[in-house]
N, C-alpha and C positions, 0 to 999 in steps of 0.2 A: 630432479624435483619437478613437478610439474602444480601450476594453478589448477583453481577450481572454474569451471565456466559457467557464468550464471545462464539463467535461461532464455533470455531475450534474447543470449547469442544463437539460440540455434544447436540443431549437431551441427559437427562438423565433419565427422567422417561422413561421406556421400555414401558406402558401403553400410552406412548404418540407418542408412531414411531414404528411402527407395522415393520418397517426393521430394529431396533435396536437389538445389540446381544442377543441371546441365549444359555443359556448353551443347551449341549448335551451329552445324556448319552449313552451306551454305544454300542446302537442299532445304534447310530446316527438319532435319533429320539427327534426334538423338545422337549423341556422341558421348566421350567420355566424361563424366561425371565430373564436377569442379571441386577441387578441393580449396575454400577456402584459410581455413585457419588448421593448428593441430588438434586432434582431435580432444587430447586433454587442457586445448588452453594454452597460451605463448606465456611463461613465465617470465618474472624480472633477469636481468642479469645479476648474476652473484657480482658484488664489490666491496665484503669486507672479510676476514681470515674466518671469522667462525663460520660464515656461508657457507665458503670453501670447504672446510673441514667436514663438514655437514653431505656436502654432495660428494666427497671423495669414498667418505661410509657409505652413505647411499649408492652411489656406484657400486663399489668393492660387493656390495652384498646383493646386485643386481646378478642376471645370469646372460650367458650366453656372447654373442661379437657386440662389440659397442659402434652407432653410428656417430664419425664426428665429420666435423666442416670447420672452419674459418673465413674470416671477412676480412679480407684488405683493403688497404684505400689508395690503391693503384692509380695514377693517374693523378692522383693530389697529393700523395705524400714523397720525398725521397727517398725513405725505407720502406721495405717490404713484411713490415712484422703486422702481426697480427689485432687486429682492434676488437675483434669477438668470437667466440671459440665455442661450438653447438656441440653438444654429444647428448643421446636416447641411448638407454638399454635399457633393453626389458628387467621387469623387478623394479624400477627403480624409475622410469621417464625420462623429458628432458628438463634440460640444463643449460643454459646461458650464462659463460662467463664473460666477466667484464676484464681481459688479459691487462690495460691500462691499467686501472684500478688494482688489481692480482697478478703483477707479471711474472710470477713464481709458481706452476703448475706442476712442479714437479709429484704434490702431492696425490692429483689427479693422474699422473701417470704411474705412480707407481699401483695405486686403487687398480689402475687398469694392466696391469705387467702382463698378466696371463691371457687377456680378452686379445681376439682377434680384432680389428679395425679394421672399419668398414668410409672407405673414402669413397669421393666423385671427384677424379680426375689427381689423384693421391701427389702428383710432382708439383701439381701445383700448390699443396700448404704444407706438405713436409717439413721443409727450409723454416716458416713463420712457426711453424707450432715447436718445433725445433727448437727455436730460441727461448720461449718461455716454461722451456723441459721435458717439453712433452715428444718421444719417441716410441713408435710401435714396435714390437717385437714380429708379429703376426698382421698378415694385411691382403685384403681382398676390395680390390677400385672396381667399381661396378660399371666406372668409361669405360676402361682395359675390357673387361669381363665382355660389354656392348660389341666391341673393335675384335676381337677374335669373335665372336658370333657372325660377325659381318654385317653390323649394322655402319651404316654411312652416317645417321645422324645420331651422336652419342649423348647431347646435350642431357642432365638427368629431367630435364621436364621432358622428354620427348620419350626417355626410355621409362621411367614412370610409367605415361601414358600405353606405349607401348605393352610391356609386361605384365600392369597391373591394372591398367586400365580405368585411370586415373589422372585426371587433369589437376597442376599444381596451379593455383594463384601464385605469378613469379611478378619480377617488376624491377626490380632495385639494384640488378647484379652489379650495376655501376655506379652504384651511391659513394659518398664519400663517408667509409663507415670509420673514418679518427670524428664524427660528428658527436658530439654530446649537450643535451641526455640523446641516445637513438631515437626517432619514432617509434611509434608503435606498429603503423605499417612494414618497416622495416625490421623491428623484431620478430615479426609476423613470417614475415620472407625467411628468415634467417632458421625460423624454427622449422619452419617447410621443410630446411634441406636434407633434417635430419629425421623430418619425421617418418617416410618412407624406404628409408635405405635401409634398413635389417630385411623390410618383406622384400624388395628388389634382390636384395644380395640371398633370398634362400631360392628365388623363382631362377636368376641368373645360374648359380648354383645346381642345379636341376638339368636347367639347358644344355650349361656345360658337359654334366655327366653325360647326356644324354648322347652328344655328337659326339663326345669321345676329347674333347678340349677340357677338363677340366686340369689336368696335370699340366695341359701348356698356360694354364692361369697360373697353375700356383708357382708355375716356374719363371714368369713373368712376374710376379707379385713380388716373389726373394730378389729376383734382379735388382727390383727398384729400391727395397730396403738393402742392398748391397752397394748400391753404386756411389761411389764417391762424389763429394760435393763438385760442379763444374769447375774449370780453371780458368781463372779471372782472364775477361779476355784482352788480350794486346788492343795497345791504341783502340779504347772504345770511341774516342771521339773520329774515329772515322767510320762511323754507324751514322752520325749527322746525316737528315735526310736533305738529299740533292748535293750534295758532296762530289755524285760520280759527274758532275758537269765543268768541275773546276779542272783544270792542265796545268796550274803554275804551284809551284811549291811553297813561292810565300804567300799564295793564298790556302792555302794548307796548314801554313806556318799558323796565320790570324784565326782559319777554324778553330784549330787545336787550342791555341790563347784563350778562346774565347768560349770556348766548348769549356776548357777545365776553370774559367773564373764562373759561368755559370753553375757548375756540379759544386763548388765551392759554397758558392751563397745556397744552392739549392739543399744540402746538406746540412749546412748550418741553423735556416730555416726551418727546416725538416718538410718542404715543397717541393712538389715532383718536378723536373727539370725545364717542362717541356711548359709549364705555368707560370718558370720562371723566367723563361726567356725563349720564345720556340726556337726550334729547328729554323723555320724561315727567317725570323728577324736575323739571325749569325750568317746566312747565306750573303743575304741583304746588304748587311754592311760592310760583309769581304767584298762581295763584289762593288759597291760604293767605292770602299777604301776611303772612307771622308779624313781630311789632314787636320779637323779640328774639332774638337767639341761639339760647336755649332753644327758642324757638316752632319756630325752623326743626329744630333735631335733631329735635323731637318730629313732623315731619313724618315719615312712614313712609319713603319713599326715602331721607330723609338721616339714619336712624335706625342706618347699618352702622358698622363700623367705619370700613373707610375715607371715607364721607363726615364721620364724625364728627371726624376730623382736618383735614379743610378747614371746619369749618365756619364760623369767622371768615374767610375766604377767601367763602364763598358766600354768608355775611350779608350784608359790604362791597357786593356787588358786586348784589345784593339793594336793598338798601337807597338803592343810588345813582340806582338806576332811577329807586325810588320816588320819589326826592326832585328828579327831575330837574324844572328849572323849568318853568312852564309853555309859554313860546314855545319850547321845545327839544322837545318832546315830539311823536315819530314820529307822522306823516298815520296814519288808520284802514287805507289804501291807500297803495300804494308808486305814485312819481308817474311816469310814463313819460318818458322822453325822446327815445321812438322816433316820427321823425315820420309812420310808417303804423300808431301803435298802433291796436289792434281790441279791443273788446270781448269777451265770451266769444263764440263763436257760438253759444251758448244765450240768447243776447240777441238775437240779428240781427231774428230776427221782427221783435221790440218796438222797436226802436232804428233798424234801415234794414230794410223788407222788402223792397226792391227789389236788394237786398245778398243779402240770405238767399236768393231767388230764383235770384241769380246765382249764389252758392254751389252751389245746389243741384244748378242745370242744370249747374255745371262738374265738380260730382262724378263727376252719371252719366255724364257723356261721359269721363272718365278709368276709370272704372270698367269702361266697356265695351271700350275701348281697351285696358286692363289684362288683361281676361279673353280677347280677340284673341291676345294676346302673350304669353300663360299667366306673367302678373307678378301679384305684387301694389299693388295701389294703391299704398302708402306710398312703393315702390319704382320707382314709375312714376314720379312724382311727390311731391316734397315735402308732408305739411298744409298747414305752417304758408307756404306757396311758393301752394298751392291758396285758400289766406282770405288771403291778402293782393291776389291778384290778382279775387278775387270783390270785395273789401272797397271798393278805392278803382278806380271804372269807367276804364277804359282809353278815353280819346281823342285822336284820332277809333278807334272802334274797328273796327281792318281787323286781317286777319292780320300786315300788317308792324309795325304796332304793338305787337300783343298776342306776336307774336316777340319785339320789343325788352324788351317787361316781364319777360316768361319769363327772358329771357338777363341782365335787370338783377337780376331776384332770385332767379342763383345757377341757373338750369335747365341742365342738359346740351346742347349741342347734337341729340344723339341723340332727349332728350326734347321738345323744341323742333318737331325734323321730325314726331313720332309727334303730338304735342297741338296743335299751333297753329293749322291748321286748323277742329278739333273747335272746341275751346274760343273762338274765333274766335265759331262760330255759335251756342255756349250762353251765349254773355255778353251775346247781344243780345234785350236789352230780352226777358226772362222774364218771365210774367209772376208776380209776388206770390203767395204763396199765399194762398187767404179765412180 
């Protein structure tokens, strides 16, 4: 569904008014055109069931991939769900849903069952849109799509400009969008994101064919709609930033205490963790270690006001660490359960140099491969997919083998034809560095 724009607004597609504004850089020389609003107008967000029902018809009877996005509120919230959900397809416009208001979009997904989806940066709202019911069948990310092209910067206002030659009015990406009612500038942003990405995903599309990548998209693409959700990770509270400074374990003990009473309140709240209590102030008062109440307020972080009303709250929780018994008290090291753990590879030298060797050789042979195919490494191939297959020697080592390891830990097929070969001939027997 899209508004009507009255006329004092202006166009707003720059493609459609060849005297409409232009950025300018620094020559003062023309550049690409600015876009500020959509071109039909930022409409309300839907927040009541007939809306809904209304945009799901309107969809369904739209043609062609549909572009969507989401807005999280990262950074202020402790969950990761969704607080506003964009989708444009042609036939039909865009659409701003209020997921708060509507947290049941199953109807909008199923309107869309058939349509391909058209994401920016797709791992990142999977998960939130996920939750309110919405999963793609079919899907084409137009970062991915930038990253095999070999472009370095993917951000979609740069690849916009880029491909289409169009500069986005952005601004907001870090707003706190659990806000209500939204602004209007920020619904504004918000419609931006979708308003471009059908014409980016047929130009990308084009590209693709063009170089001969467009089959390692679409096989990148199923990847991502295959891959199972992460597994939660072991002792998060030792992510705590400046953690790697501490050497005693019951200060370890009092992280971990104080790590899980903050995810506690911060959960309960629904406040992202880091607002509830940072990272420094838990550093702070392990290393303090205050014996009293008083000791902890008199710490500086927990000297505000609002720490000062938790502060029986942060003492307990404090204090439990400390007193946590001895045989309970957290390893120095978090213990692996993974049975091809590795070392850092700033270790390899010292620890297997015949490892480090293979590493090295399988680098430059992805590297050089990479730069053949004007990719970047990362995107050619996995790191952590590159040291595990250095790490533990593959035999017997032949190409069918070293295919099978590729394809056991997660490689594309695409990537598989491009590397195996190579990689094949760098893994044999390198020698050590002196």
């Amino acid at each position: 569904m899209t508004s009507e724009r009255t006329a004092s607004e202006g166009p707003a597609d720059p493609r459609d008014d060849a005297s409409g504004d232009h950025a300018v850089d620094s020559g003062d020389q023309p550049v690409a055109p600015l876009l500020r609003a959509p071109a039909d107008g930022t409409p309300d967000p839907l927040t009541t069931p007939a809306e809904l029902a209304r945009a799901a018809a309107g969809l369904a009877a739209g043609h062609g991939p549909v572009a969507v996005d989401a807005e999280r509120a990262s950074g202020y919230r402790y969950s990761q769900r969704a607080y506003l959900v964009q989708l444009r397809r042609a036939g039909y416009g865009t659409v701003l849903i209020d997921p708060i208001a509507l947290p049941d979009l199953s109807s909008i997904d199923s309107a869309l069952a058939g349509a391909e989806w058209i994401l920016h940066a797709a791992t990142q709202d999977l998960s939130c849109l996920a939750e309110v019911g919405m999963r793609p069948r079919r899907l084409f990310d137009t970062e991915l799509a930038g990253r095999l092209l070999g472009s370095e910067r993917v951000a979609l206002g740069t690849m916009v400009e880029q491909y289409l030659g169009i500069s986005l009015e952005k601004g907001h990406s870090a707003a706190d969008w659990s806000t209500r009612p939204l602004p209007a500038d920020w619904l504004n942003y918000a419609a931006l994101d979708v308003e471009l990405l059908i014409e980016l995903r047929e130009v990308l599309v084009a590209e693709l064919a063009r170089t001969g990548k467009l089959g390692w998209a679409e096989q990148e693409f199923s990847a991502i709609l295959d891959a199972a959700p992460p597994a939660p990770r072991g002792d998060p509270w030792r992510r705590t930033s400046g953690i790697h400074n501490l050497r005693n374990r019951r200060q370890l003990a009092m992280v971990r205490s104080l790590w899980q009473a903050r995810d506690r309140l911060a959960a309960e709240r629904d406040v992202a963790p880091g607002r509830t209590l940072p990272d420094a102030a838990i550093l702070a008062a392990v290393k303090a270690s205050p014996k009293s109440r008083d000791e902890l307020a008199a710490v500086a972080v927990f000297g505000g006001p609002r720490q000062r009303r938790l502060t029986d709250y942060w003492y307990r929780a404090l204090a439990e660490g400390r007193e946590t018994p001895e045989d309970q008290l957290p390893p120095l090291s978090q213990a692996s359960t993974d049975p091809d753990a590795m070392p850092s590879p700033a270790r390899w030298r010292d620890r297997d140099p015949a490892a480090a060797a293979r590493l090295a050789a399988a680098k430059q042979a992805v590297t050089e491969i990479a730069t053949k195919h004007r990719l970047l490494s990362q995107n050619l191939l996995a790191g952590d997919v590159l040291r595990r297959l250095a790490w533990r020697p593959v035999t017997p080592l032949t190409e069918e083998s070293v295919r099978a390891r590729l394809a056991e830990l997660g490689a594309r097929p695409w990537q598989i034809d491009l590397l195996a070969e190579r990689l094949t001939a760098a893994l044999a027997e390198p020698e050590p560095a002196g």
